[in-house]
Each structure stands twice: as C-alpha cells, then as structure tokens.
N, C-alpha and C positions, 0 to 999 in steps of 0.2 A: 421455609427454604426446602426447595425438593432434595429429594436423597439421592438424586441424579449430580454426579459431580460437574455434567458437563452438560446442565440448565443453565440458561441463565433469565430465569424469570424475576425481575424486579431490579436488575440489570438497566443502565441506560448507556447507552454505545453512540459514540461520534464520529463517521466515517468520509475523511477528507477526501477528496475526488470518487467522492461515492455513486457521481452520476456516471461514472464511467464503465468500462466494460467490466471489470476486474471489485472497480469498487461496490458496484451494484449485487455485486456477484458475492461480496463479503457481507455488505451491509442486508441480503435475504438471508445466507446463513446464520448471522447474528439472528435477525427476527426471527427464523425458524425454531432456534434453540431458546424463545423467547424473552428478549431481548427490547425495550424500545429502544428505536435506530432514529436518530440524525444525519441526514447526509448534507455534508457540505461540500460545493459546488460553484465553480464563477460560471459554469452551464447551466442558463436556464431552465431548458426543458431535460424533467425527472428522464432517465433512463426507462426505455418500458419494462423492465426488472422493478425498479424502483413504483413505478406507476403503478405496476399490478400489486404488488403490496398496498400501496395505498387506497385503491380501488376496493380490494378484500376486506380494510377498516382495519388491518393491521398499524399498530402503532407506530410510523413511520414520518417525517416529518424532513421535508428538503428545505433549507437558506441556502439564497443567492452567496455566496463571500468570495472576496479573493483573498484563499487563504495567508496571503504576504502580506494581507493588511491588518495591523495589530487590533486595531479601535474595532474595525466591522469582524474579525474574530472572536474578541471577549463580547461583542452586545449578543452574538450569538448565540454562546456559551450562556449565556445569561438566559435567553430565551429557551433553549432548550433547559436551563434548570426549572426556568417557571414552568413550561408545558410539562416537563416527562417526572421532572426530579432530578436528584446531583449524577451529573453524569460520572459514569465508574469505569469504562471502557471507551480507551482511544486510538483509531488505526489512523496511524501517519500512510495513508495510500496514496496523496497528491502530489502531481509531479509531472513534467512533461513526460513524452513516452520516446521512444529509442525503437521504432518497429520500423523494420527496411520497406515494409512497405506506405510509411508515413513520407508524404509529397515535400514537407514542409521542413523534414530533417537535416540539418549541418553534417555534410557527410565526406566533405574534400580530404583530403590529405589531411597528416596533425600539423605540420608546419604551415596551414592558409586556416587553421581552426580558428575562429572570430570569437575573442574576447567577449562581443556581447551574445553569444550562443551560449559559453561557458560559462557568462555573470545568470543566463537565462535559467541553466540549469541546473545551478547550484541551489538559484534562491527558488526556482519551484520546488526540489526536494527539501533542501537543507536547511533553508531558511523558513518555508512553510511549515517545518516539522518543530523546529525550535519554537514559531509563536503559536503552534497549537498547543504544544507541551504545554509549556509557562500557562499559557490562559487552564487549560485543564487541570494544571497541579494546583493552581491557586484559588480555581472552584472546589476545589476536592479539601483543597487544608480548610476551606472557610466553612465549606459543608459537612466535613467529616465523615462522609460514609466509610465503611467497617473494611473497604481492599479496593482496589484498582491496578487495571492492568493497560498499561499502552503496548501496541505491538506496530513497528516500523518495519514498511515493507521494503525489502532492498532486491537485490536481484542476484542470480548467479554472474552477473560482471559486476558486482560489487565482492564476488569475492577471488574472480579471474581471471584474467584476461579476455576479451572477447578471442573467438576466433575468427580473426581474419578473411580466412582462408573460405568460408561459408559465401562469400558476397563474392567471391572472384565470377560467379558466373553474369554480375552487374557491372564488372571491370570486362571481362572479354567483350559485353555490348557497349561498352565504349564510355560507361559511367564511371567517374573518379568516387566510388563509395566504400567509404570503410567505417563499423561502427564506432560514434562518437566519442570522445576523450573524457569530456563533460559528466555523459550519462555512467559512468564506471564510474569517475569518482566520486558522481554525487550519493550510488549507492554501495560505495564502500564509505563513506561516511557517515551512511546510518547504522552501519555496526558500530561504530567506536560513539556516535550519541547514546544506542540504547545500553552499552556499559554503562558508561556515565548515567545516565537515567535511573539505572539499578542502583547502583549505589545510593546517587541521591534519595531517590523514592521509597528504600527500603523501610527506614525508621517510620514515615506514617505511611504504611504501607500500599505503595503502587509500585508493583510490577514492571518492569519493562523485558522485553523482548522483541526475537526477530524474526519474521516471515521470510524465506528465502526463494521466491520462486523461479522457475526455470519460464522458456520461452511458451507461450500458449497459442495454436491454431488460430490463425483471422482468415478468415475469407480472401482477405486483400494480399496475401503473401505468394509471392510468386512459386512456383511447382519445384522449383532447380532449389530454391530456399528451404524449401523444407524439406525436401529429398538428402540435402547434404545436413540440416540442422538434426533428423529423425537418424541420419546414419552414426552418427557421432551421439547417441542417445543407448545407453545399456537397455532400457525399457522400447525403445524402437518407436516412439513416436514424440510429437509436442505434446503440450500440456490441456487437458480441455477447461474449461472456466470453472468447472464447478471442482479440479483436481484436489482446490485448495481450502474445501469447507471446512474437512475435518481441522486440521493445521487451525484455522481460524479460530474455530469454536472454543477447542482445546487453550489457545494460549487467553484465549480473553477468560476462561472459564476457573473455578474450584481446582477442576482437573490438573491445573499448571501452579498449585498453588505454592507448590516448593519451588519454582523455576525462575530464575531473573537473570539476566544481563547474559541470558544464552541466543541462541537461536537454531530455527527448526528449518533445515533443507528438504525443497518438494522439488526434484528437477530431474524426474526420471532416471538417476544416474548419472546427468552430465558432468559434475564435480568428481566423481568418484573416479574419474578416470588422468 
C-alpha cells in the first residue's frame, strides 16, 4: 500500500456514465491516481478521454449497459470482478443531463411538465443509482475487500433552486424555457440515498458520499447563458471539466477515510450566496 493517502493503486473503480463528458473526466482521474476504471455506458463508442487511456494500456475497461437494467448490471459487475478484481469504488454519475443547451430537453412551463420526462428522470438518476448500489454492495459483502467507497454525483440544484432568472434571455427570444422540475429533484435525491448508504454500508465498511458540482463550460451554451451563470458566481466563471479531480480522488481515496454520508461542494461559490 503506498504511503500516499490519496493513491489508489490496487483500487478498482466503476464509473456509470463514464463515457460522458464529466464521467470520462472522473473515470481518467481515478486511473491517474491509479485506479483500474470500469466505465459503464448504454453509449457505445468510448469517450476519446476514455479511448486514450485505453490506447496508453492503461487499465481501463468500457461495457455497453443500461444502467436501469438489473440483470445486464450485475453480469457486468461480474465481469469486471473477473477482469480487474472486487471492485471497491463506485461513482453513481449516470443520468440524463439538464444543460440549456441540450435540443432534446422538457423545458415548458411546470404546469405542461410530462410525467414521462419526470418518470425519465428520475429513473436515469435515481433508479440507476439504486441498482448499481445493490449490485456493488453485494459484490463487495461476497468478496470482501478491506473498505469501499461510493460517491453520488448531484448537483447544485439538488441542493437549490435553479435560478430562473439565467434563461430569461431564451424567454425574451420567444422560448418557453425554464430549468426542469425533474432534474432538481432527482439530484436532491441523491443526498438523502448517500445518508442512507452511510449508514447502511458502515458496519462492513463502504463509504458513501457526495460530489456536489456546479455548472461546467460546453462549447454549446449560448454567450447571454454564461455571462448571467459566471455573474452570479463569487469565483467569476463556470466550472472547467477537470475542476473536479481533486473532490474525486479524495472522496474515493484513504484520504476520506473518516468521511461518510457527508458531502463536498465544488461550485465556484454559487451556494454560498
């Protein structure tokens, strides 16, 4: 074991929507701090994050899954125990996204909100987060490795209201857009899972915790969007993708090893106000 508290060599890490911008972006941190990474995905083709790790020969390993589906998540789980070993680290990151500049987003008024937008995104968070748990903790009791740590990622409108008032320059152009109902409560729901997870997990020891991040820079977001998101920001700008390595590292690591059923805010300041 290194004397580095915040190694994690011999480490296997399982990161759900890990082919994504965010998840790729956690799932190279992990492997940096050496880690073998699992990334599961219902997107086929690897992230090129994801690819160039694996191009390197680093330990890195993608499955097709959708993570809502119980069966093709534990055979998973399974395969990554046969390939890596017992996995010990798990990032609930899968989930629809909520970015004003996503084409495909439920974005009308709350009173014309569609039930199947809000069945959509509850069960991509909240439901997906539940049957990776379960399959994770019931590898982990059958294998037994010595600590484990989950870390659920939620959002700063999991823990406040959106503001509104950011999108009015999509309402003056004639769009009915206001951020979704859905997306806030599915990530203020993963605070109250990762208590409950602490709890549960403490006596054979896994960890839970919570990622908190703020909004992060895309290419795709419109000028007015970020000018009003970065004014309402103590730190004066969005989030860049790699804001949140340390945060990662840390909660999967030794380093957090007093820490459970807390969670760690990276959001520029935007809470603090």
């Amino acid at each position: 074991m290194s004397s580095d508290p915040f190694r994690l060599d011999g480490e296997v890490a399982i990161v759900t929507g890990g082919n994504g911008r965010l998840g790729s972006q956690y799932a190279a941190a992990l492997s940096a701090a050496g880690a073998a990474v699992a990334v599961l995905d219902r997107v086929e083709q690897p992230h090129p994050r994801v690819r160039a790790l694996m191009d390197r020969g680093a330990a890195v390993s993608t499955h097709i899954v959708d993570i809502t589906d119980r069966t093709a998540v534990d055979a998973a789980v399974d395969r990554i125990a046969r390939g890596f070993g017992a996995p010990t680290i798990l990032v609930n990151n899968a989930g629809l996204g909520a970015s004003p500049a996503d084409a495909a987003l439920e974005t009308g008024a709350f009173e014309r909100y569609p039930e199947s937008a809000w069945d959509a995104m509850l069960q991509s968070h909240l439901k997906s987060a539940l049957i990776a748990s379960q399959s994770f903790i019931a590898r982990f009791k059958a294998d037994k490795p010595p600590a484990g740590s989950i870390i659920n990622i939620s959002s700063t409108y999991g823990l406040v209201s959106p503001d509104q008032s950011i999108y009015e320059y999509r309402r003056r152009g004639g769009a009915e857009f206001y951020k979704p109902v859905g997306y806030s409560v599915a990530k203020s729901g993963m605070l109250n899972f990762t208590r409950w997870l602490a709890e549960y997990g403490a006596p054979f020891g896994v960890r839970a915790n919570t990622l908190v991040p703020g909004g992060v820079r895309e290419s795709g977001h419109a000028p007015e969007f970020v000018a009003e998101y970065e004014k309402r920001t103590p730190l004066g700008r969005m989030a860049n993708e790699d804001d949140y390595n340390g945060a990662i590292v840390f909660l999967a690591s030794r380093a957090s090893a007093y820490m459970t059923g807390a969670m760690i805010v990276v959001d520029g300041g935007w809470t603090a106000r």
